[in-house]
C-alpha positions in Angstrom: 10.9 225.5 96.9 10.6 222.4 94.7 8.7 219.8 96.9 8.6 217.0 94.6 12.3 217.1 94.2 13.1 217.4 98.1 10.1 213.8 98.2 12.4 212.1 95.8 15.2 212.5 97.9 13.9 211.3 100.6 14.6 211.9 104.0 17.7 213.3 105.5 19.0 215.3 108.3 17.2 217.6 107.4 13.8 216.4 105.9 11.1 214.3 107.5 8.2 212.9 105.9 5.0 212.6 107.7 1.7 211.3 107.2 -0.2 213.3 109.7 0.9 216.0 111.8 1.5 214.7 115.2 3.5 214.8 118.5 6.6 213.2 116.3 6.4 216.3 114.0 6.9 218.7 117.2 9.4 216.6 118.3 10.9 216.8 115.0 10.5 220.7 115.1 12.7 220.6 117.7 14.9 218.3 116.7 15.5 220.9 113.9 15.8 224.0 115.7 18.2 222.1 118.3 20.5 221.3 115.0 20.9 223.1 111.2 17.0 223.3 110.5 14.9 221.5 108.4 11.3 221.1 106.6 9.0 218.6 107.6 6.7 217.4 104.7 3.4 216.5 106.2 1.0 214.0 104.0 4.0 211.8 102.8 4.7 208.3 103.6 8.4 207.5 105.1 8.5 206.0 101.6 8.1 209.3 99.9 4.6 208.5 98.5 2.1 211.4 98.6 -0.9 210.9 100.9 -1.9 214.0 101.0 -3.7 215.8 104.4 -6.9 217.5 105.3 -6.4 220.8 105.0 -9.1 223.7 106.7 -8.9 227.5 107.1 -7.3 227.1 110.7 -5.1 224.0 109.7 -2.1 225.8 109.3 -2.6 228.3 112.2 -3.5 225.3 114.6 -0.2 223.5 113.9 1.8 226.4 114.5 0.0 227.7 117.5 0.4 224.1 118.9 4.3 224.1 118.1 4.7 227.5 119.9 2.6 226.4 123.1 4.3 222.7 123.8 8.0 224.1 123.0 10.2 225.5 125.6 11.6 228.4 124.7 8.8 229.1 122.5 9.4 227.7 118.9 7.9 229.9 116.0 8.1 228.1 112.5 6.6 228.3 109.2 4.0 226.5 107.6 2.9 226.4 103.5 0.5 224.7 101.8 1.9 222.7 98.3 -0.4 220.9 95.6 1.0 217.4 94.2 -1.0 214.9 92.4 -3.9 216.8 93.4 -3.2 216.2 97.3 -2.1 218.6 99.7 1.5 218.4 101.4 1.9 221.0 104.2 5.8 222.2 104.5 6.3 223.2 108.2 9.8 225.1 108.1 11.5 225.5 110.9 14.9 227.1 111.2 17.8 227.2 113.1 17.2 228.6 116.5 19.7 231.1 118.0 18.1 230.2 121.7 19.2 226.3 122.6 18.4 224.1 123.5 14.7 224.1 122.5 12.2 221.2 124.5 9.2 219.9 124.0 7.2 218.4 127.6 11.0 218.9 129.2 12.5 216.8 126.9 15.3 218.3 124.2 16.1 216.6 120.7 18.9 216.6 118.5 18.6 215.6 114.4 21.1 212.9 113.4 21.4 212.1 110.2 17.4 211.1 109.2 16.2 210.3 112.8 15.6 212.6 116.2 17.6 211.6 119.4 17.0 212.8 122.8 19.9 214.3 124.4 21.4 213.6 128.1 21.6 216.3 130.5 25.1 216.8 130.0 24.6 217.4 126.3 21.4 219.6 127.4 24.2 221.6 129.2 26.8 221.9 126.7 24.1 223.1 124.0 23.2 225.6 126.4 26.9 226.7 126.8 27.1 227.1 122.6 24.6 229.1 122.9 25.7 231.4 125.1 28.9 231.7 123.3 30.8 229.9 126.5 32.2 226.3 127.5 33.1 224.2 130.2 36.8 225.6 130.5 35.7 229.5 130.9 34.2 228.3 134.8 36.7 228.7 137.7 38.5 225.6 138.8 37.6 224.2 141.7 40.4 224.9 145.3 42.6 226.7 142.8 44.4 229.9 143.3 46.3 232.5 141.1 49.6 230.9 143.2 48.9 227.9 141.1 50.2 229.3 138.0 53.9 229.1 137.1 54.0 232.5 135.0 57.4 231.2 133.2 55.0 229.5 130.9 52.8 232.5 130.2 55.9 234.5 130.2 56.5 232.0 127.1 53.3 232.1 126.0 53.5 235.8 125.6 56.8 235.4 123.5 55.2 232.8 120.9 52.0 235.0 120.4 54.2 238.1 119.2 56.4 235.9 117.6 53.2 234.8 115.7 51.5 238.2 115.4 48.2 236.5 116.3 48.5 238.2 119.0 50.1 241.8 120.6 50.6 241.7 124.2 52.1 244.4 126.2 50.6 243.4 129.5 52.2 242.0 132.1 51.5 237.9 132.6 48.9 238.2 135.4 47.5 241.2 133.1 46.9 239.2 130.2 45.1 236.7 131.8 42.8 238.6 133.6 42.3 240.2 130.0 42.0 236.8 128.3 39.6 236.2 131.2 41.6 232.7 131.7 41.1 234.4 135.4 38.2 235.7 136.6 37.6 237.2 140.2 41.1 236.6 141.0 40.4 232.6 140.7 41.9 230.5 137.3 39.8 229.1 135.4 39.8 225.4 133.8 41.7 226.5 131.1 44.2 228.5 132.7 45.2 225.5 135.0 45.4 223.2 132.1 47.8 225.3 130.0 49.4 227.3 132.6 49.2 225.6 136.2 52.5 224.3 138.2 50.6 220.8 138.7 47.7 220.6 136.1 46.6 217.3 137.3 46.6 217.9 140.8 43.5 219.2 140.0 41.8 217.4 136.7 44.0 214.0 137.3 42.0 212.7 133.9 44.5 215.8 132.0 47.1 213.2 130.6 47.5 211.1 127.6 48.3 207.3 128.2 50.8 206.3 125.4 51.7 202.7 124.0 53.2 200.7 121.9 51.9 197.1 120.4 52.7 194.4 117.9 49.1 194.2 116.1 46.7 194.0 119.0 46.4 195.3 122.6 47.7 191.5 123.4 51.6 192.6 123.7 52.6 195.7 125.0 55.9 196.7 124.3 56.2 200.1 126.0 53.7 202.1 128.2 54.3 205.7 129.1 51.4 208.3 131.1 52.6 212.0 129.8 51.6 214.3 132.3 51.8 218.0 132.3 50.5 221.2 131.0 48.6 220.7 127.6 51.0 222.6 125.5 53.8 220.5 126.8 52.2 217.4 126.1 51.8 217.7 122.5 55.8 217.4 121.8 56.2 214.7 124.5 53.6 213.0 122.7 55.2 213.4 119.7 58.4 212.3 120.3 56.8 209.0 122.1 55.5 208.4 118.1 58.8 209.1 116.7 60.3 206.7 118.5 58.7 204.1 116.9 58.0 204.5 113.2 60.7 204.1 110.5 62.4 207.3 108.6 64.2 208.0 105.5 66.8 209.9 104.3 67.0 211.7 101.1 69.3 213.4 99.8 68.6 216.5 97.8 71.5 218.6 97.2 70.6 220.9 100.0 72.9 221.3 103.1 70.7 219.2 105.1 69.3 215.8 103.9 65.5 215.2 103.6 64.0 213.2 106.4 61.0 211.1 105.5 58.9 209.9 107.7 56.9 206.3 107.7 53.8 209.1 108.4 52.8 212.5 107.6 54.2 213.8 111.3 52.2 217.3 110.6 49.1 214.9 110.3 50.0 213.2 113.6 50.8 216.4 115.4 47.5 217.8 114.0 45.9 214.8 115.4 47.7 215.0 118.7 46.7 218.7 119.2 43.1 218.3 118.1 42.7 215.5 120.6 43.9 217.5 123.2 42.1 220.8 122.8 38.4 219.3 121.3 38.3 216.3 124.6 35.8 216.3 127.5 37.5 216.7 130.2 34.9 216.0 132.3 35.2 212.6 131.7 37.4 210.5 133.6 39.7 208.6 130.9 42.8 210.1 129.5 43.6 210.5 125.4 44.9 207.3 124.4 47.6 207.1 121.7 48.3 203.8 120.0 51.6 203.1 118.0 50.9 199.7 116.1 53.0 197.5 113.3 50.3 198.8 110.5 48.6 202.0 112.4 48.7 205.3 114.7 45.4 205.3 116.9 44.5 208.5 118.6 41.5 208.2 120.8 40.2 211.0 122.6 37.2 210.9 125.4 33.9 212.5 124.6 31.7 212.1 121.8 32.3 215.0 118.7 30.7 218.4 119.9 27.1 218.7 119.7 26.3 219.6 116.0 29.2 218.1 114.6 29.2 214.9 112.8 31.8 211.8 111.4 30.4 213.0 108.0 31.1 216.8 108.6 35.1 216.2 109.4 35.7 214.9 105.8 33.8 218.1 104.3 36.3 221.4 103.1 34.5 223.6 105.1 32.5 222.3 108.0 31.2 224.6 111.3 34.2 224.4 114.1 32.4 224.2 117.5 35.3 224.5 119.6 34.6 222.5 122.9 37.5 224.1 125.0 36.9 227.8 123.6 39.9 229.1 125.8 42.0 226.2 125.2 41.7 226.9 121.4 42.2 230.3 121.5 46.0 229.9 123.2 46.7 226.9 120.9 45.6 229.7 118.1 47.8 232.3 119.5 51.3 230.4 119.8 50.5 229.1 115.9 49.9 225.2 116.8 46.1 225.0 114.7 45.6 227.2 112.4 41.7 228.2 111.0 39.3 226.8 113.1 37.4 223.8 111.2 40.1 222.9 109.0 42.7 220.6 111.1 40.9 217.5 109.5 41.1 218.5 106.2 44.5 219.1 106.1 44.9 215.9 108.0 43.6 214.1 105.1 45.1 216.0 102.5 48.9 215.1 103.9 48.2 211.7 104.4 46.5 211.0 101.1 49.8 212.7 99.7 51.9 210.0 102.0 49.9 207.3 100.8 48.4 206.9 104.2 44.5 206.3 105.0 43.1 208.3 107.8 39.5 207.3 108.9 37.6 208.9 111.7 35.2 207.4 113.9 32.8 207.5 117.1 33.8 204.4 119.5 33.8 203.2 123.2 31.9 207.1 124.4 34.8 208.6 122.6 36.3 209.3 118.9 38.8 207.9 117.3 41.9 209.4 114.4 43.2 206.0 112.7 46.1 206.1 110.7 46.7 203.5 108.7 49.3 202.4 106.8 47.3 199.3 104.6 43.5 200.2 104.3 42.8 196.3 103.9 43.0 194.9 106.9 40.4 192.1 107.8 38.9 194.2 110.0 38.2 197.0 107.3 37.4 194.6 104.7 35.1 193.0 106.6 33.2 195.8 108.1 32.6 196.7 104.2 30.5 193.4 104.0 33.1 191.1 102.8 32.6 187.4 103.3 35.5 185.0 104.5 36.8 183.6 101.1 36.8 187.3 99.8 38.7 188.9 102.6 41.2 186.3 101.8 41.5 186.9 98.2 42.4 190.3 98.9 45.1 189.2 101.4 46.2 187.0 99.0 46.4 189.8 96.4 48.7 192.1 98.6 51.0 189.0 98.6 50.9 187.4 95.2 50.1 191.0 93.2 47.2 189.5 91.7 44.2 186.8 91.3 42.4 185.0 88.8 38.9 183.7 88.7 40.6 180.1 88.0 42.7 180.5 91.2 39.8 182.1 93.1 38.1 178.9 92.4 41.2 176.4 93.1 41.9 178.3 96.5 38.2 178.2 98.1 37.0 175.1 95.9 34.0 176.9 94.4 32.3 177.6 91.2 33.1 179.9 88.2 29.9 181.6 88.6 30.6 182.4 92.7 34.0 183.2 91.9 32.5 185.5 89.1 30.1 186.8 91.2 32.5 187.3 94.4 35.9 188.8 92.6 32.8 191.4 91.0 31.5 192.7 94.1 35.2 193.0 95.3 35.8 194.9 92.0 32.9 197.1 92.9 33.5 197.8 96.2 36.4 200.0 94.3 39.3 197.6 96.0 40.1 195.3 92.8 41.1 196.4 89.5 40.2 194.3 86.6 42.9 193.9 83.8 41.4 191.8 80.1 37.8 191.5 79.2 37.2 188.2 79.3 39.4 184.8 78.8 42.4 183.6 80.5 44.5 187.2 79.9 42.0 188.5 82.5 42.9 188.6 86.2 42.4 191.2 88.8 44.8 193.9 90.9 44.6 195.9 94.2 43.5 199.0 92.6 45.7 202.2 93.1 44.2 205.1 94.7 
């Protein structure tokens, strides 16, 4: 293990500097067990200098016993002893633990990025049902009976999973799921009502998504429509709410049928759609909310990301699926709507970038949020980058006009060549202009391409 190289990255999700080994570092320890890991570096500043720490025979053994006894399930880490400028920096490693959630004095942590959060109970609860290899929609519903489920639609079910060989099924409907334990002691469970049930939200009234349609803003609503039904249903209702109201193409290729294209990647949307739908809380009250705007497709879905998942992680080729509705995935697996688990996003992004569309995801309002967009340089976005006024405009100016230069930069917001200078350069690298010329009056600036 190279110390010095992990100090000079600094801290992360999953380093933490300390000067002295404290309650903060069994905190941390937890934190760290309760995520992906992680080494704690005692005897360094939070600036990555080395302080170096008082180290005796029983140091190491102390900190370690001390871990063990104030943790609940008992934590067991590591601990080594490193020489740097002639200082000693103890590494206390702790892994992954395979029991969650792990406390320490009845509180639970959780790392986030560099810093150590304490989770709610109902996170507490859904760690513990990871852990256990279960989730919220393997639990019986609540007054339901087996004379709740329409068996056309397993019936259907059973079709589409041979059809998809994901599946063989030779049992009869209530056979299968008894054997796919989406019953259990002859009562349905969460999941069986939502995908199965004659009247899904007769019993979780929250299972719908609210649809609309807007000019730019939430100001003027031009349609409003509440789909209701069973989950697997809902995903082409949805669908065909969306299609309704972006533009398409036709091409034709010299095949028998012509080429439709669409204004966006519809397999992106779908996959959007059906993510939101299986990965939501549905213990939380609000329904999935889908957006159709002028210049965007919002999908928002209630319920932060699953514990142990992050914003960061949804843009990486292969990052851990934690499936929130385990039962609910499974069935969407089956019939052949999502395909590996963990890498919906990523093909999200690759069918949008290849549309020329710009997807960004993101934690809002107790929820998260798909945005499809069809211009990435909206005020909004440009000024969430750190944008001032005058160079927010510039750009919007650019998308009209094609292109700037630092002479009309100046003549439009009646400053300087050096602010201009300065202004249309940090626009430049913020990677959203392109500059064409060196220098002299050849030399203006572009949106650059992608």
């Amino acid at each position: 293990m190279d110390i010095k190289e992990i100090i000079e990255k600094g801290e992360s999700e999953r380093v933490e500097f300390k000067e002295k080994f404290d309650k903060e570092s069994i905190e941390t320890s937890v934190a760290f067990s309760n995520s992906k890991g992680g080494i704690i570096l005692v005897g360094v500043s939070d600036r990555g200098e080395i302080k170096g720490v008082s180290v005796g025979k029983e140091t190491l053994k102390e900190w370690i016993n001390k871990i063990s006894q104030s943790t609940e399930p008992t934590l067991i880490v590591d601990a080594e002893v490193y020489e740097i400028e002639n200082k000693n920096v103890v590494a206390i490693i702790v892994k992954e633990s395979p029991i969650k959630p792990i406390s320490y004095k009845g509180i639970c942590y959780l790392r986030i990025k560099n810093s150590n959060r304490k989770l709610t109970p109902k996170e507490v609860a859904e760690l513990y049902l990871q852990t256990i290899g279960s989730s919220w929609d393997s639990y019986s519903a609540r007054d339901a009976k087996i004379e709740d489920i329409d068996f056309k639609k397993v019936k259907e079910y059973i079709k589409f999973a041979n059809e998809t060989g994901r599946r063989r099924i030779k049992e009869k409907p209530l056979g299968v799921l008894k054997k796919l334990e989406l019953i259990k002691d002859n009562k349905p469970t969460w999941a069986a009502i939502l995908l199965f049930s004659k009247e899904p939200q007769r019993f979780i009234l929250q299972a719908k998504v609210h649809c609309g349609k807007f000019k730019f803003s939430k100001v003027e609503i031009l349609d409003d429509r509440m789909i209701e039904g069973n989950l697997i249903e809902q995903v082409d209702e949805v669908m065909d709410f969306i299609k309704k109201y972006i533009s398409v193409r036709f091409v034709i290729t010299g095949k028998p049928r012509r080429e439709e294209i669409w204004e966006y990647p519809l397999e992106a949307i779908r996959e959007g759609i059906i993510n939101a739908i299986i990965h939501r809380d549905y213990t939380e009250s609000s329904e999935i909310q889908v957006e159709v705007y002028e210049d965007r497709i919002e999908i928002w879905n209630p319920g932060k990301l699953p514990l142990g998942i992050t914003i960061d992680d949804l843009y990486k080729e292969d990052h851990r699926s934690i499936p929130r509705n385990k039962l609910v995935a499974q069935i969407f697996y089956d019939i052949g709507f999502i395909e590996k688990y963990g890498s919906g996003t990523i093909r999200m992004l690759e069918l949008c970038k290849k549309a020329g569309i710009f997807l960004e995801f993101k934690e809002v309002s107790n929820g998260f949020s798909a945005i499809f967009r069809k211009d990435i340089y909206t005020e909004e976005y440009l000024r969430n980058l750190g944008l001032n006024e005058r160079q927010i405009k510039a750009v919007m100016f650019v998308k009209k006009e094609g292109k700037i230069t630092n002479r009309k930069y100046q003549d439009l917001f009646e400053v300087s060549k050096r602010t201009a200078s300065d202004e249309l350069k940090e626009i430049k690298e913020k990677n959203i202009f392109e500059r064409i010329g060196t220098t002299g009056k050849g030399t203006y600036y572009i949106l650059k391409e992608e």
